[in-house]
C-alpha positions as a printed Julia matrix, in Angstrom:
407×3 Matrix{Float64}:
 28.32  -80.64  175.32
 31.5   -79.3   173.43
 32.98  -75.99  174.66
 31.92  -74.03  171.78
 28.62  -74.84  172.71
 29.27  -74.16  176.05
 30.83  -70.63  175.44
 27.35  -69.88  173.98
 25.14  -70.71  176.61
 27.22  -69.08  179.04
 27.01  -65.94  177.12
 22.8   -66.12  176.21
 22.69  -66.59  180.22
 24.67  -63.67  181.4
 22.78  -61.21  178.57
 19.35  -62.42  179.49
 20.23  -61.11  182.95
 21.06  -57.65  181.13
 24.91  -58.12  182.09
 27.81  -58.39  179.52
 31.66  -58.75  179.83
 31.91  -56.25  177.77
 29.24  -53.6   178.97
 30.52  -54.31  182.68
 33.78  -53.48  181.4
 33.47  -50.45  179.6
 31.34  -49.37  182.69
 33.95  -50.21  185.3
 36.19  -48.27  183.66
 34.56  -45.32  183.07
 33.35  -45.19  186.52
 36.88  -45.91  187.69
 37.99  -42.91  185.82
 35.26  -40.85  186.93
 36.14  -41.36  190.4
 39.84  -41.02  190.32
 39.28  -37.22  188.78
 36.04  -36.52  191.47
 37.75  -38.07  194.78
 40.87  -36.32  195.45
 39.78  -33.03  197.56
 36.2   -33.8   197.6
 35.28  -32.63  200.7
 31.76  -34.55  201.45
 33.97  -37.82  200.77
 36.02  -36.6   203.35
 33.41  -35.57  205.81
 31.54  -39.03  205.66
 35.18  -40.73  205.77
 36.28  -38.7   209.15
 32.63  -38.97  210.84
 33.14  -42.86  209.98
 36.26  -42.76  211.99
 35.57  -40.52  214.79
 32.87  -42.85  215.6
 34.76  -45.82  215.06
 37.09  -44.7   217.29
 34.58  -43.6   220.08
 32.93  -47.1   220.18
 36.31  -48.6   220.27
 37.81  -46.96  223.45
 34.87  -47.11  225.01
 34.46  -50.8   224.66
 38.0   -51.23  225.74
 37.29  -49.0   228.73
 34.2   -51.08  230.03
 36.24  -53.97  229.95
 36.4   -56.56  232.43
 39.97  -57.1   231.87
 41.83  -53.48  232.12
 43.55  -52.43  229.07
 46.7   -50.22  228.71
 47.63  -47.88  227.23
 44.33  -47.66  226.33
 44.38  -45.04  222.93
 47.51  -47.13  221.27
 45.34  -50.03  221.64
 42.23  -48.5   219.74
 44.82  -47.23  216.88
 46.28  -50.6   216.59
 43.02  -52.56  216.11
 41.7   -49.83  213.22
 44.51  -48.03  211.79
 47.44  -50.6   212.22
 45.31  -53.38  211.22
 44.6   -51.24  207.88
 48.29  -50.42  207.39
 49.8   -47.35  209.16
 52.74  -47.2   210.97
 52.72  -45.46  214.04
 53.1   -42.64  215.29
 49.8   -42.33  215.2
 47.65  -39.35  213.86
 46.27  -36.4   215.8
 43.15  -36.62  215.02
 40.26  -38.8   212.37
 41.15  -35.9   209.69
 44.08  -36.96  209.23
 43.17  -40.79  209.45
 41.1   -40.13  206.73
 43.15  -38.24  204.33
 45.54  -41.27  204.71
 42.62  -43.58  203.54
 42.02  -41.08  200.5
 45.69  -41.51  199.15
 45.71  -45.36  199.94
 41.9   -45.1   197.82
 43.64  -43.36  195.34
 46.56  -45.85  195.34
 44.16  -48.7   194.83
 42.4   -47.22  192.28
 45.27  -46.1   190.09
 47.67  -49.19  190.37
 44.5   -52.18  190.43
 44.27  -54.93  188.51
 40.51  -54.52  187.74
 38.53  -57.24  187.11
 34.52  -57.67  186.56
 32.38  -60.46  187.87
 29.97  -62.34  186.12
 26.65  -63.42  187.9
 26.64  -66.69  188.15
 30.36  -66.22  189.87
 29.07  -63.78  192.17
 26.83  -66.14  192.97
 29.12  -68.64  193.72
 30.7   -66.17  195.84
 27.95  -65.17  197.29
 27.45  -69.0   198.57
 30.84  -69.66  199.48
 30.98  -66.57  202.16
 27.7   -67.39  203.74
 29.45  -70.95  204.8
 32.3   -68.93  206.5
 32.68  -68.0   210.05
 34.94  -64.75  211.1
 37.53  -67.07  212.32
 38.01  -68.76  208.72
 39.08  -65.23  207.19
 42.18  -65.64  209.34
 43.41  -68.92  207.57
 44.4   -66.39  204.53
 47.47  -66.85  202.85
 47.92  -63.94  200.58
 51.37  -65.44  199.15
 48.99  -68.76  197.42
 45.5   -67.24  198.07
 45.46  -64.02  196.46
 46.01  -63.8   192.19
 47.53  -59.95  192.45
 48.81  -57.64  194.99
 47.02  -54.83  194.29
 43.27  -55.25  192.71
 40.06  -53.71  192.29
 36.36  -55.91  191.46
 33.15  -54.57  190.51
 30.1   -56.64  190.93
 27.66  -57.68  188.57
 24.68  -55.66  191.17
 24.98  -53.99  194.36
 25.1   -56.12  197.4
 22.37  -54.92  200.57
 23.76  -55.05  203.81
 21.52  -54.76  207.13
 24.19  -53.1   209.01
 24.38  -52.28  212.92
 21.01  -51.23  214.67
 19.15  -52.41  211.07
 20.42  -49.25  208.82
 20.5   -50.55  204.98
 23.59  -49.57  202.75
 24.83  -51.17  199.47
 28.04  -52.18  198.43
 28.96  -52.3   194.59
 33.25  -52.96  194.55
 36.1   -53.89  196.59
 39.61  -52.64  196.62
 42.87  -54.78  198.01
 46.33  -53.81  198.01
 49.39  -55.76  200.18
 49.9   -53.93  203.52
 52.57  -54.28  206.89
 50.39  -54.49  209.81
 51.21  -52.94  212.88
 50.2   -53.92  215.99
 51.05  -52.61  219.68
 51.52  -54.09  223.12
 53.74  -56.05  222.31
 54.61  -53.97  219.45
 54.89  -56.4   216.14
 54.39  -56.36  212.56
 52.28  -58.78  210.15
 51.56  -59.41  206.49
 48.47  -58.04  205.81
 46.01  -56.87  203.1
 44.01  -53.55  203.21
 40.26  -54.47  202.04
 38.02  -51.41  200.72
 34.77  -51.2   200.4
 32.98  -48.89  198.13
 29.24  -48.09  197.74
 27.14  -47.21  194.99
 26.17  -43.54  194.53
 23.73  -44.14  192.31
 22.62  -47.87  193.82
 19.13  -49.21  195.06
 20.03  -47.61  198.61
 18.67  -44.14  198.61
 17.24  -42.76  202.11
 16.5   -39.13  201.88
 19.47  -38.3   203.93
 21.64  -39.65  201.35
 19.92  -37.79  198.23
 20.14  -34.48  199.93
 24.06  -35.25  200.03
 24.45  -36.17  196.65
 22.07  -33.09  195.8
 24.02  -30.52  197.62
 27.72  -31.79  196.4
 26.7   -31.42  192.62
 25.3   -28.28  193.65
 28.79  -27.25  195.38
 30.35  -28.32  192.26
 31.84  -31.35  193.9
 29.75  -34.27  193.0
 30.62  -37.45  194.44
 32.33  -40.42  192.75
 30.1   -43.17  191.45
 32.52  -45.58  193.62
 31.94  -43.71  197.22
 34.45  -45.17  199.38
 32.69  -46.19  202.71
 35.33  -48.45  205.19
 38.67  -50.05  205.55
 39.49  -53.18  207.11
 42.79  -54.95  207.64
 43.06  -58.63  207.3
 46.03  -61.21  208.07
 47.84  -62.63  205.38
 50.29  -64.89  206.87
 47.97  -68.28  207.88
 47.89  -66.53  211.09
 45.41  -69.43  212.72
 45.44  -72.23  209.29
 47.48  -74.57  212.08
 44.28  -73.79  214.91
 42.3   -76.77  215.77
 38.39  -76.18  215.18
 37.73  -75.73  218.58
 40.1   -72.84  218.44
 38.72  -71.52  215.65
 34.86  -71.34  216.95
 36.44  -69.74  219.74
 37.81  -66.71  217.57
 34.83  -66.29  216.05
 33.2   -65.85  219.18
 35.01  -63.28  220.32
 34.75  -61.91  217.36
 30.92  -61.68  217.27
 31.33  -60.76  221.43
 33.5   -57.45  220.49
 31.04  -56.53  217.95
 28.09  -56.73  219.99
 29.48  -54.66  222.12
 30.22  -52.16  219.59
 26.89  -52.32  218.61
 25.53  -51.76  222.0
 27.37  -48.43  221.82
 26.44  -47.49  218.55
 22.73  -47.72  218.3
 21.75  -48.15  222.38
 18.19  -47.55  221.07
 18.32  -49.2   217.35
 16.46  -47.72  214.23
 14.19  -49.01  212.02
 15.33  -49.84  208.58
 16.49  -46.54  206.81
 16.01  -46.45  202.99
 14.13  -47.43  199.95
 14.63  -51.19  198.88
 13.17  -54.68  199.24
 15.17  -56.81  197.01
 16.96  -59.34  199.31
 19.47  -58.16  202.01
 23.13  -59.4   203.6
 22.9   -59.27  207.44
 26.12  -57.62  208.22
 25.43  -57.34  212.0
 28.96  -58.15  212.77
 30.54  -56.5   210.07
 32.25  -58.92  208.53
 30.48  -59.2   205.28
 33.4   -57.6   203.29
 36.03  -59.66  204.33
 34.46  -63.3   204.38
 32.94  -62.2   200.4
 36.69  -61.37  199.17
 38.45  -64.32  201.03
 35.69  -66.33  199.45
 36.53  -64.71  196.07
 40.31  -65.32  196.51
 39.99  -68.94  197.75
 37.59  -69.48  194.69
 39.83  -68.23  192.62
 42.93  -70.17  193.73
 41.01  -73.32  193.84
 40.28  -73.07  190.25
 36.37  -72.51  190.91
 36.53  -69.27  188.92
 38.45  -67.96  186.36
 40.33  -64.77  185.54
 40.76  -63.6   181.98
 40.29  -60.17  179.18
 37.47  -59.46  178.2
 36.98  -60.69  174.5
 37.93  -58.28  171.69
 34.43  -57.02  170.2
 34.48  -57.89  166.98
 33.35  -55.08  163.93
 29.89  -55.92  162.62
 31.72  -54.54  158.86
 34.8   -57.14  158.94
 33.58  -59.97  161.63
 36.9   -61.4   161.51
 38.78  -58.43  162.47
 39.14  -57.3   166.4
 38.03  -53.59  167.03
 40.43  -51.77  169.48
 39.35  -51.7   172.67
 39.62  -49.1   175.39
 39.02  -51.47  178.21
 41.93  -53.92  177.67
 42.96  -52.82  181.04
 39.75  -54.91  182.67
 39.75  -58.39  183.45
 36.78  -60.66  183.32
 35.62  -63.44  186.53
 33.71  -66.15  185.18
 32.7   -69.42  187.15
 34.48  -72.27  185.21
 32.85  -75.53  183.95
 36.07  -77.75  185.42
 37.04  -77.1   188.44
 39.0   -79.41  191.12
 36.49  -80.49  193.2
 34.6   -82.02  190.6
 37.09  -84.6   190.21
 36.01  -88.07  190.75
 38.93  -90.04  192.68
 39.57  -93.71  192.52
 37.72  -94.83  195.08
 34.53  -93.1   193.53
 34.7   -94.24  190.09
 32.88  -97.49  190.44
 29.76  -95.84  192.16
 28.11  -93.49  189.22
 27.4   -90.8   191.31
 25.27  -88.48  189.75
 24.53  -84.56  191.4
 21.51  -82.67  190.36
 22.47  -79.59  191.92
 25.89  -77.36  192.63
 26.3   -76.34  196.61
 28.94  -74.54  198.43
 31.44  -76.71  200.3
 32.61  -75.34  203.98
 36.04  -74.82  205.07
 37.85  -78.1   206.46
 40.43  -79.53  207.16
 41.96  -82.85  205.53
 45.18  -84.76  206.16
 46.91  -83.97  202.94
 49.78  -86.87  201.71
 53.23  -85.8   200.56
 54.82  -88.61  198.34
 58.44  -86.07  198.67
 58.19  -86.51  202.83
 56.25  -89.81  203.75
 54.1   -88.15  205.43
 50.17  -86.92  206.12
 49.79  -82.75  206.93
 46.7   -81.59  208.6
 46.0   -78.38  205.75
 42.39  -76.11  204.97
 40.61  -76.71  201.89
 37.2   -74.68  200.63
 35.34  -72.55  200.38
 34.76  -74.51  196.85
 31.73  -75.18  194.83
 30.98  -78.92  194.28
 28.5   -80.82  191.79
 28.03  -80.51  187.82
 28.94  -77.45  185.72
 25.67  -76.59  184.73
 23.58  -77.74  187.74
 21.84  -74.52  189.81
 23.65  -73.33  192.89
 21.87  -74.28  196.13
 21.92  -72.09  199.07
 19.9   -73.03  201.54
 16.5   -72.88  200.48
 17.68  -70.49  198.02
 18.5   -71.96  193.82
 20.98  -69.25  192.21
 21.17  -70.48  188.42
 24.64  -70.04  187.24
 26.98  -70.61  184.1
């Protein structure tokens, strides 16, 4: 199949779906706009945002205060692993009001300075494959110098993602923020490069509990409606390779803790947990851990720097009056993710050439490691490849006993 032909079926797929590059574009920008002028001041945004970390700070000392091993200096330490992690220097603020109006301005900061992109479906997809192969420990492996296409971005997906959050509470989440952060951490005091991951949910999106309609009722009623991008948590991530050298013992380890510390949390958040709250039964993201966010974008950054997807404008609309003439258009700005037909991993090496292997499907490909040659040294390195997506271009994804039909 030529690549005109390709081009075509790529773009008859994504619009039987209901999804264009251009209709995602035009409506990431307008919502982008919309929430940089409804944002600033709003004070329900605000509200949510300090109540978020009030509580998040709550759980967090008191974990740290049941501990088996003491911990001192016990309130740096809680500031460190939230606020530090996201990017603020200490000295630390008085109180979560002020943690959160420093959230709004980096928001705004994000929001203003992004490179925006929109993803396709069938590369959300592959996303959405990739990150369910991850464990928390791989997320530290980042290397934002090779990993990550821009310092500052913003991506809008195709559909809001569900999350089952802690004690079984539903949510969506419909766009991520990043921008390139210091991160500060205490005892001993030290600084890291980092990258400040927000999430944002969907005012409008499939997730609407009665709790949440009376909010959005009541703020248009104030005259302060929320932003179609609500901003809902902040997370920090390393971006130096912090553990890429870790053997895979090591790294199961991490994640262990990892999933220990946020049981605990949980047992402090919802002692007595809640049924399901709100109205949808498309499928769900367990998020239990809370981790969702930043396995999905490290899986979105690796896939990008591995070739897997690709970055690009979105294609001048042509006029209908003077087809080959280009129409200006006012989402030049916005920058398209598509899953590409060639990518890497599909390579067949040497050895394979002789044995006609032939794939039927496309399936995500774990993190692993692989003793890498350098011809300039003489010499094998021990390096992490994947997430990637392996078999033929236009072969369905597998996911377990899930088939995602991509581009």
């Amino acid at each position: 199949m030529g690549k005109a032909s390709r081009a075509k079926k790529q773009r008859t797929r994504e619009e039987s779906s209901g999804w264009t590059a251009a209709g995602a574009a035009r409506d990431a920008h307008r919502r982008r706009r919309s929430t940089l002028d409804l944002l600033p001041g709003n004070p329900f945004v605000r509200a949510m945002l300090t109540q978020n970390n009030s509580n998040r700070m709550t759980e967090l000392r008191t974990v740290l205060d049941r501990s088996t091993v003491p911990v001192p200096h016990l309130e740096d330490m809680s500031f460190a692993m939230t606020l530090g992690k996201q990017g603020l220097a200490p000295p630390w603020p008085a109180g979560p009001q002020q943690a959160t109006d420093w959230q709004i301005r980096q928001t705004l900061n994000v929001l203003e300075q992004a490179d925006v992109c929109v993803i396709s479906p069938g590369a959300h997809a592959a996303v959405m494959a990739a990150a369910a192969t991850l464990e928390p420990a791989d997320v530290t492996t980042l290397d934002r110098e090779s990993d990550i296409h821009a310092p500052t971005g913003f991506v809008v997906l195709p559909e809001p993602v569900v999350l089952v959050n802690r004690g079984g509470g539903l949510s969506d989440t419909v766009a991520f923020g990043w921008q390139f952060i210091t991160q500060h951490q205490v005892l001993p005091t030290s600084t890291y490069p980092g990258v400040q991951l927000t999430t944002f949910m969907d005012r409008d999106g499939p997730v609407q509990p009665p709790e949440w309609r009376m909010v959005v009722t009541q703020a248009r009623a104030n005259h302060t409606p929320l932003p179609p991008f609500v901003p809902d948590g902040m997370y920090g991530l390393r971006g130096d390779r912090a553990t890429a050298d870790q053997s895979t013992e090591d790294l199961a380890s991490l994640s262990a803790e990892h999933r220990q510390l946020n049981q605990a949390l949980n047992r402090v958040a919802r002692p007595n947990a809640p049924s399901e709250i709100g109205e949808w039964d498309g499928g769900r993201i367990e998020d239990v851990h809370d981790d969702f966010a930043a396995r999905y974008m490290f899986a979105f950054w690796r896939l990008a720097s591995h070739g897997t997807t690709s970055i690009g404008p979105v294609a001048p609309r042509r006029s209908p009056a003077h087809p080959d003439t280009t129409s200006q258009r006012p989402d030049r700005d916005i920058r398209v993710v598509r899953l590409t037909h060639q990518v890497p991993s599909q390579r067949t090496h040497p050895e394979e050439a002789g044995q006609g292997r032939v794939y039927s499907r496309r399936w995500p490909v774990r993190m692993h490691k692989v003793r890498q040659w350098y011809p300039s040294t003489q010499e094998h390195r021990l390096i992490w490849r994947g997430p990637y997506i392996k078999g033929p271009a236009d072969a369905p994804l597998v996911m377990g006993e899930k088939a995602y039909l991509v581009d």
